[in-house]
Each structure stands twice: as structure tokens, then as C-alpha cells.
C-alpha positions in Angstrom: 60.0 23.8 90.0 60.2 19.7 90.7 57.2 20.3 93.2 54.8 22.2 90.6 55.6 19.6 87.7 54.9 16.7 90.5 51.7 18.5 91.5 50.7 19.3 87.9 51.4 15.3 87.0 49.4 14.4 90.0 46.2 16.6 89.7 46.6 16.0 85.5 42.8 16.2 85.3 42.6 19.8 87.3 45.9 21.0 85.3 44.4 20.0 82.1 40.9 21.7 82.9 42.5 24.6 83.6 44.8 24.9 80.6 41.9 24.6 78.2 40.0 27.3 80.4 43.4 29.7 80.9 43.6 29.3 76.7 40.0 29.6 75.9 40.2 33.1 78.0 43.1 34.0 76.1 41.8 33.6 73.1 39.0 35.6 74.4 40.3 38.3 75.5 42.2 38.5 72.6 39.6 38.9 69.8 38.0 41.5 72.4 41.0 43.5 71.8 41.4 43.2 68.2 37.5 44.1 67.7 38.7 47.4 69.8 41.3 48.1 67.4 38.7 47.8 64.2 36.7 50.0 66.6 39.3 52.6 66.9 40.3 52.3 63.2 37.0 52.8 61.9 35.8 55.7 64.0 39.6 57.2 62.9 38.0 57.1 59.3 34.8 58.4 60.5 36.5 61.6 62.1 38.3 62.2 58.8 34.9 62.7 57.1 33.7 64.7 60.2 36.4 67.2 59.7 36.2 68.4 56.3 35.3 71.9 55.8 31.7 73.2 54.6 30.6 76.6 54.0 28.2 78.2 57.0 25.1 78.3 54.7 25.3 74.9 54.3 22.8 72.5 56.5 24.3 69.6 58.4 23.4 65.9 55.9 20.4 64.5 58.3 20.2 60.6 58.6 16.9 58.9 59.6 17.9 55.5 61.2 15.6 52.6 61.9 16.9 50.0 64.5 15.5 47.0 65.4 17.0 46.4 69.2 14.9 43.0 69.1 17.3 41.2 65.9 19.9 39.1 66.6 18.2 37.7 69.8 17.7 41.5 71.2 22.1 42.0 70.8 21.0 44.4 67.8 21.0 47.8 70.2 24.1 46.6 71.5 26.0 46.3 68.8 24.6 49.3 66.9 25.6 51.8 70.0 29.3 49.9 70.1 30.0 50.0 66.4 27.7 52.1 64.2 26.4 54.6 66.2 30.1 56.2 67.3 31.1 55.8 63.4 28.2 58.0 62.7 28.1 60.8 65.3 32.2 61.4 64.3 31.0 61.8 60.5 29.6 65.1 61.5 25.6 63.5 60.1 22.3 64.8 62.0 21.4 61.2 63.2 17.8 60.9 64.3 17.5 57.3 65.6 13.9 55.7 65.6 13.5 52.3 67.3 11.3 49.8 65.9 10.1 48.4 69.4 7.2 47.0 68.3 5.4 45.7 64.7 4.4 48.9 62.8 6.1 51.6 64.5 8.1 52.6 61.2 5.2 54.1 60.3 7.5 57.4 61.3 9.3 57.3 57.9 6.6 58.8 56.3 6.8 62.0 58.4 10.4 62.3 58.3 11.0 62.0 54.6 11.0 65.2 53.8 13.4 66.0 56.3 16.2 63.4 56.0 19.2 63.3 53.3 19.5 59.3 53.7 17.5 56.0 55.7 19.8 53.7 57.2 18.0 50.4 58.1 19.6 48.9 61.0 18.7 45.2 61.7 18.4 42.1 59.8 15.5 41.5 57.0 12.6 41.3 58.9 13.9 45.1 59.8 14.0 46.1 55.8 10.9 44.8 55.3 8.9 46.6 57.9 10.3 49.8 56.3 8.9 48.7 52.6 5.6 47.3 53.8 4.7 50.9 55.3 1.5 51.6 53.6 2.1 54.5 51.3 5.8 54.0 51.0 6.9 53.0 47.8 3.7 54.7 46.0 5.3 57.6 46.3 8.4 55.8 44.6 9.4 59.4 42.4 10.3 61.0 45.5 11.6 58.1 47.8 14.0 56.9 44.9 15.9 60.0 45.2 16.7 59.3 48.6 19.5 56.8 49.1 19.1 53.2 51.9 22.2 52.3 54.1 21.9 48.9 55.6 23.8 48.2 58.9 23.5 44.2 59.2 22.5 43.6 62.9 20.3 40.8 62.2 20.7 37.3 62.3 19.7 37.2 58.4 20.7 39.8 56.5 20.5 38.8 53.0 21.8 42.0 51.6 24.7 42.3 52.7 26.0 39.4 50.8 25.2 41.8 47.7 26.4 45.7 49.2 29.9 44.7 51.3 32.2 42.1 51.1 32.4 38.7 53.2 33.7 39.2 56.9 33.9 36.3 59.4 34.2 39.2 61.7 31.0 40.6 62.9 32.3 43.8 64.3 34.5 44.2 61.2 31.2 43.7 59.0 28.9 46.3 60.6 32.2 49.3 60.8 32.7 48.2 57.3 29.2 48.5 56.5 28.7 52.0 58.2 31.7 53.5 56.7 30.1 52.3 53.5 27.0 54.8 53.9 29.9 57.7 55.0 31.8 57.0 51.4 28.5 57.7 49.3 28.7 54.8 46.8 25.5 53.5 45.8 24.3 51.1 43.0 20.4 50.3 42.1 18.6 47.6 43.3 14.5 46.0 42.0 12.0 45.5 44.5 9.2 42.6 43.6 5.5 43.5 44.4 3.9 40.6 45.5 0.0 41.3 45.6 -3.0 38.9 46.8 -6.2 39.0 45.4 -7.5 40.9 48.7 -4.3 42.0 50.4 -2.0 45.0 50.1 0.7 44.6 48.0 4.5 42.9 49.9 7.1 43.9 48.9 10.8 42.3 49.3 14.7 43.4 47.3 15.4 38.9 47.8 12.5 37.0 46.7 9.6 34.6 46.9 10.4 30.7 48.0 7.6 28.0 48.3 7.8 24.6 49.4 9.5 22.3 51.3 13.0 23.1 51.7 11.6 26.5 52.8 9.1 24.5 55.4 12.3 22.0 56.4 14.5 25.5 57.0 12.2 27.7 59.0 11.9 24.8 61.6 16.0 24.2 62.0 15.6 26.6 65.2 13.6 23.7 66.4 16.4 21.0 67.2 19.5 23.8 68.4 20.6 21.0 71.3 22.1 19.1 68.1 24.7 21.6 67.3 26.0 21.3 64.0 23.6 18.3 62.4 20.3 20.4 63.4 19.8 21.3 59.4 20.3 17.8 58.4 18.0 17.0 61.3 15.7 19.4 60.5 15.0 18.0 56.9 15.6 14.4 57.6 12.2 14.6 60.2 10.6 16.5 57.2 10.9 13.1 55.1 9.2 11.0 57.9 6.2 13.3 57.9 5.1 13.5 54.0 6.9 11.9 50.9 7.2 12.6 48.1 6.7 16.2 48.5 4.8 18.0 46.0 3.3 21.3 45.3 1.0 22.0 42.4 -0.3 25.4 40.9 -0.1 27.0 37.6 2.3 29.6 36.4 1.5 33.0 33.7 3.9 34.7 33.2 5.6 38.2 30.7 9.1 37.6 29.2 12.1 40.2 30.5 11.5 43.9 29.0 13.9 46.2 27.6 15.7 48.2 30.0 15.6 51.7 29.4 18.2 54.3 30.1 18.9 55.5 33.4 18.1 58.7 34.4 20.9 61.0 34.9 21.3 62.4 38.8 22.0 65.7 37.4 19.2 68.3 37.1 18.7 69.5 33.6 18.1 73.0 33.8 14.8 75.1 32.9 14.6 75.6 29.4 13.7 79.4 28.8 10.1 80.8 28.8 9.7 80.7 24.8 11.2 77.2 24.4 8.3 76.4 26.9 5.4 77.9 25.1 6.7 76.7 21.9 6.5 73.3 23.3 3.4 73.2 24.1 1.8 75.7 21.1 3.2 72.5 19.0 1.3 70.1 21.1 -1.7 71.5 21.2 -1.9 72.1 17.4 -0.2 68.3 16.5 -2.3 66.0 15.3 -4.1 63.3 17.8 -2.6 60.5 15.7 0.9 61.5 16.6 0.1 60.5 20.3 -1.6 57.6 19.3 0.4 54.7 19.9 0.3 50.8 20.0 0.6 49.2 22.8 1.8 45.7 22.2 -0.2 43.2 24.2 1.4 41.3 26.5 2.5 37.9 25.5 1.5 35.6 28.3 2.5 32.3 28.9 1.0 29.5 30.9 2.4 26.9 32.7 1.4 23.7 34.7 3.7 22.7 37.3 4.6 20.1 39.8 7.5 20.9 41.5 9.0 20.8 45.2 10.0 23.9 45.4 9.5 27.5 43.7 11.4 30.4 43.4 10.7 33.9 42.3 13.9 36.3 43.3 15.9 39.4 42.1 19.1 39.6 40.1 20.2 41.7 43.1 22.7 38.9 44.4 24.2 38.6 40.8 24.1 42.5 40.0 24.8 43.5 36.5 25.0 46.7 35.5 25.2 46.1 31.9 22.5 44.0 31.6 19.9 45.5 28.7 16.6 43.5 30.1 15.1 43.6 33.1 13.5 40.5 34.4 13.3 38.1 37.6 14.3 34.1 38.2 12.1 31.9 38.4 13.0 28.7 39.7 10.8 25.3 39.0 13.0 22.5 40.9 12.6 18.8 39.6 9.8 17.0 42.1 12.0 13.8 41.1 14.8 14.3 44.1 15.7 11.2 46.1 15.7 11.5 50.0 19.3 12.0 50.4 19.6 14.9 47.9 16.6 16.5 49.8 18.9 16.7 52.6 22.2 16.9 51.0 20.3 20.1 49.1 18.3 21.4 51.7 21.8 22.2 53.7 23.3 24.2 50.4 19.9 26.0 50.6 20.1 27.4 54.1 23.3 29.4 52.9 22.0 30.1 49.3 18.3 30.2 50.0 17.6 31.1 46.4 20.1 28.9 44.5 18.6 26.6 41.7 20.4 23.2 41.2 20.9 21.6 38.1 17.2 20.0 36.2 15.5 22.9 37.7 12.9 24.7 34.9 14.5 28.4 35.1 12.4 31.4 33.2 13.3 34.7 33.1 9.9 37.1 33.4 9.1 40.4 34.4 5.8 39.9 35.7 4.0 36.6 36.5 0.7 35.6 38.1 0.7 31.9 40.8 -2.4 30.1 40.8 -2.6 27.7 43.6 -5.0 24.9 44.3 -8.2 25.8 46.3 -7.4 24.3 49.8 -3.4 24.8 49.6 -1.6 25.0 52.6 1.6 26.2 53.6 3.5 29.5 53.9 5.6 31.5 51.5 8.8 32.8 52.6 9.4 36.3 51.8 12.5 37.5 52.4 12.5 35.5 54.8 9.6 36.3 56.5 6.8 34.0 56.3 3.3 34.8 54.7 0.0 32.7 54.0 0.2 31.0 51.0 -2.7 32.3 48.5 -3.1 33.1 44.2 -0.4 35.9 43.8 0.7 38.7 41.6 4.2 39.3 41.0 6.0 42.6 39.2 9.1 43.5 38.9 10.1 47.0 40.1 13.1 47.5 38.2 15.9 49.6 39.7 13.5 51.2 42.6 15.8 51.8 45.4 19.8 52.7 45.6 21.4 51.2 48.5 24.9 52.7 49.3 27.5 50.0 48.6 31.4 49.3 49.7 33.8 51.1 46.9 35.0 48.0 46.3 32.1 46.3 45.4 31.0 49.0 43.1 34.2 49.1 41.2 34.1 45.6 40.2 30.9 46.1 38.6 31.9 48.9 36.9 35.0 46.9 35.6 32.3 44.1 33.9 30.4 46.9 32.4 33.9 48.2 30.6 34.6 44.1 29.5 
């Protein structure tokens, strides 16, 4: 024992090497066995649901999953076939698994709608927004509504799952907790904003709209990765060098919220009988015109000038309220007047909470707006997260188009604001 402590006290710098590398392996090897155990747990919950009993007439649920194996650096199909795709197989669902390989290939959806029960979305939000850009998609809203999303977060931004499940610093624990979501059938509603161009098809996106420059400092952080933790600071403080003050320009119309009206009830009324039916419409075709005639308010438009340094135009799907009687979106005018150290100070909150809006920000509530920008602007718009040319846009709310399934928890806390 003498000799080893001598040999240790003589070699210190190889002893001490290899007690940092003997503990970093532990430590290792260790969370590899307690993500094995949330592994086991989850698919243990999964089997429960893939037991139940169902009569024999009674087709098997079919799920249509999209996956993007590129997100999270290509580790999505990875992690999808080590945590998701066991939970689901045990649940007893049809899975039919499409991989979004390349730009476009989604385009599947479309055929497979009729024959699927639920989507599940697995990626990041460059993978939900391939899904809702699919031309035809969401114009045939009546019959896609019906059908409920899962989102499996795979991705390296995942801005949705911030509002469906609660916050994990465990990744493994977030996707099992996120699949086993989808199994327990807990859904809440969720607006989409179209976003049209004068000559473009319409975007469409369930976060929101950012332009100008904290959007154009974030998107280049990637840039400076061998500076570890100070690459956002770094990111914005080279920003500063380039152009200052930082201004964008354009003019703002916009509708205030509208009412909200009631949700439809899930339940299928039944048919009302054959002489209730021709009654109906005996009465309709012998009432009046006038009685059909009604006035249609016109829209009270409002216009604004503004020079800001950034813009916002998101949901309320991160501060879901189901109680709320208006529908309407945020819109976010921040102060141009920001010194340089705020800009980065702020530009580091906004890289977590892309679509906060600090304090002396201009913040209107609309349901439909029109951006004019300058002839010869420059610069992109962020999209959830994805970037797009920067041109005159219209924006509408889609109020409530799409139910995502949700964590239980999640949805009873919303339903405990409604009751208070």
C-alpha cells in the first residue's frame, strides 16, 4: 500500500489525469444506465396501453409518422429508433414511418390522410414546418383539423415543446415523455399564422414571425462554436461593429382581436329525421331575402409607421389560455433607442425566449395585419425559425386550427385557470 501511495505521489500528474478520466467515465456510464431505466419505464407504460382489450371488428389506430433523420446534426434517427419508436410499436398503433430525407418529400401526407388516425411529427421545427407548407395541406383545414399532431422533439429547436410537455434537462426523459403523451390522448388547440407575399404561396408557422437584428445576430451564433459558452455574446457584439444603430423601417395595418366563437363540440350530433329536414329547408326557400341579408361590419384598419429594431408577430400558443374570449396575435415593436450593452445583454435572453418583448416595446394585439417594407429592404425573416426573404407580407390569424396532443399535466393546469 506504501509503494502505490509513493508511486501515485510521484507520477501526481498521471494519477491526477487519470482520476478525472476514471470519474468522467463513471459519471458516464452512469447516466447511460439511468437513461436505460427511463427506457425500460416508459416502454412498461407503453405495453400497458398495448394490452387493453378491443373487440375483433375493431381496426388497429394507424399512425402516420414523419422523421427527420437529418435534425439534431443527423442524431434524430437515432434517437427516434432508441426511444420513440419501441414506445410505439408496444402501444399496439399501426405505425407507418415516412422519412423526410430530402426537402419536399412530405408531400406523402397528402396520400395517407385518409388512412391514418393521428400525424406524429418527429424532428425539430424545420421538421413541422415542412409538414404545414405542403401545398394543399391546410386548405383542406375541415378535414385535417379532425385529425390530431403528436410532436416527438428530435431537433435541435423545438419550440413546441416548451408549450405541449413539461421542462426536462434530460433528453431521453423528454422524447419518452413526449411519446407517451400521444399514447394518453390529451390534446389542446393551437392557431397557425398565414403569412402570404404578394407573389408567393402562403407560410405558414404555430411560433411566429421575427425581423431584425437580434434575429440576424442569433442565426449566425453557429458561426463562433470554438468560443464555448461566450459565442452568443460574441455573436452580437461583432453585429455592433458592422452597422450601428440598427434600424428597420416599414409600415404596419393592422385588425384588432375578434370575438372568439364557441368551440365545436367533438361529438357528432345526430341526423335530424327526414321531415325536420324538408321543413328546414321549405322555410328557407319561402323566407324572405332580407332575413339573410346581413351587415358586415367593415374592418377597422389601423396604420402605423414604425422604426424599430426588431418586430415580432407570434401566437399565444406559448401562453395558452383556454378561457380567453378573443382571438388575436402579438405584435411586438421594440424601442430602436437600446444602448450597445443591452443589445447584447438582450440579445442573449432572446436566444432562449426568441419571441419575448422587453419592457418600452409598442405591443398590439391584432388578428390580421398587413407589413409594408421599404423598396430595396434587405434581410431575412425568421419563421419559426426558418429563414425566409424579407418582402411586403400578409398576416392572419388561424385561430384554433390544429390540436396537438399534450402531457396530462399540462392540460390540467389549463383547465384549472379556466375554473379560476
Amino acid at each position: 500500500m506504501a509503494k502505490v501511495l509513493a508511486a501515485l505521489r510521484h507520477h501526481w500528474k498521471k494519477s491526477t489525469f487519470g482520476a478525472c478520466l476514471l470519474g468522467w467515465g463513471g459519471h458516464w456510464l452512469y447516466g447511460k444506465h439511468c437513461d436505460n431505466l427511463l427506457r425500460r419505464a416508459a416502454c412498461q407504460e407503453a405495453q400497458a396501453f398495448g394490452n387493453q382489450l378491443m373487440p375483433a371488428t375493431m381496426p388497429l389506430k394507424k399512425a402516420t409518422v414523419f422523421l427527420n433523420p437529418a435534425a439534431c446534426k443527423g442524431k434524430a434517427g437515432n434517437l427516434f429508433e432508441k426511444n420513440a419508436a419501441p414506445i410505439l410499436h408496444l402501444s399496439g398503433l399501426d405505425v407507418t414511418v415516412v422519412k423526410t430525407d430530402y426537402e419536399g418529400q412530405a408531400k406523402q401526407l397528402l396520400e395517407l390522410m385518409e388512412n391514418t388516425d393521428l400525424i406524429i411529427v418527429a424532428g425539430g421545427d424545420g421538421t413541422v414546418q415542412e409538414v404545414l407548407q405542403e401545398p394543399g395541406l391546410l386548405r383542406i383545414m375541415a378535414a385535417f383539423s379532425k385529425i390530431p399532431i403528436g410532436f416527438i422533439p428530435l431537433g435541435k429547436t423545438c419550440t413546441l415543446s416548451h408549450t405541449l410537455y413539461p421542462e426536462s434537462t434530460n433528453q431521453v426523459q423528454h422524447i419518452t415523455n413526449a411519446t407517451l403523451a400521444i399514447l394518453k390522448g390529451e390534446t389542446v388547440p393551437l392557431d397557425v399564422l398565414q403569412i402570404k407575399g404578394e407573389k408567393e404561396q402562403p407560410v405558414f408557422a404555430v411560433s411566429g414571425l421575427r425581423w431584425g437584428s437580434y434575429r440576424d445576430a442569433g442565426v449566425k451564433v453557429s458561426k463562433y462554436w470554438y468560443l464555448g459558452p461566450l459565442k452568443t455574446k460574441a455573436a452580437h457584439l461583432f453585429s455592433i461593429f458592422k452597422e450601428w444603430p440598427q434600424k428597420h423601417q416599414a409600415a404596419l395595418m393592422y385588425v384588432g382581436p375578434t370575438e372568439r366563437p364557441p368551440e365545436e363540440s367533438e361529438e357528432k350530433s345526430s341526423r335530424p329525421p327526414l321531415y325536420v329536414r324538408l321543413y328546414r329547408r321549405l322555410r328557407s326557400y319561402w323566407s324572405s331575402p332580407k332575413e339573410f341579408l346581413q351587415e358586415v361590419a367593415p374592418e377597422d384598419w389601423e396604420e402605423l409607421k414604425l422604426s424599430t429594431i426588431e418586430l415580432s408577430i407570434a401566437t399565444r400558443n406559448r401562453q395558452l389560455d383556454l378561457a380567453r374570449t378573443k382571438d388575436f396575435m402579438d405584435i411586438c415593436i421594440e424601442a430602436e433607442s437600446v444602448s450597445k450593452g443591452e443589445f447584447v445583454h438582450r440579445g442573449s435572453q432572446k436566444m432562449r425566449d426568441p419571441h419575448m418583448c422587453p419592457e418600452g416595446s409598442q405591443c398590439i394585439q391584432a388578428s390580421r395585419c398587413i407589413l409594408q417594407l421599404p423598396e430595396g429592404t434587405e434581410g431575412s425573416f425568421g419563421i419559426d425559425n426558418e429563414e425566409y426573404e424579407a418582402m411586403p407580407v400578409e398576416v392572419k390569424l388561424l385561430p384554433r386550427k390544429l390540436r396537438f396532443f399534450c402531457d396530462p399535466k399540462i392540460r390540467e393546469q389549463l383547465l384549472q385557470a379556466v375554473v379560476q
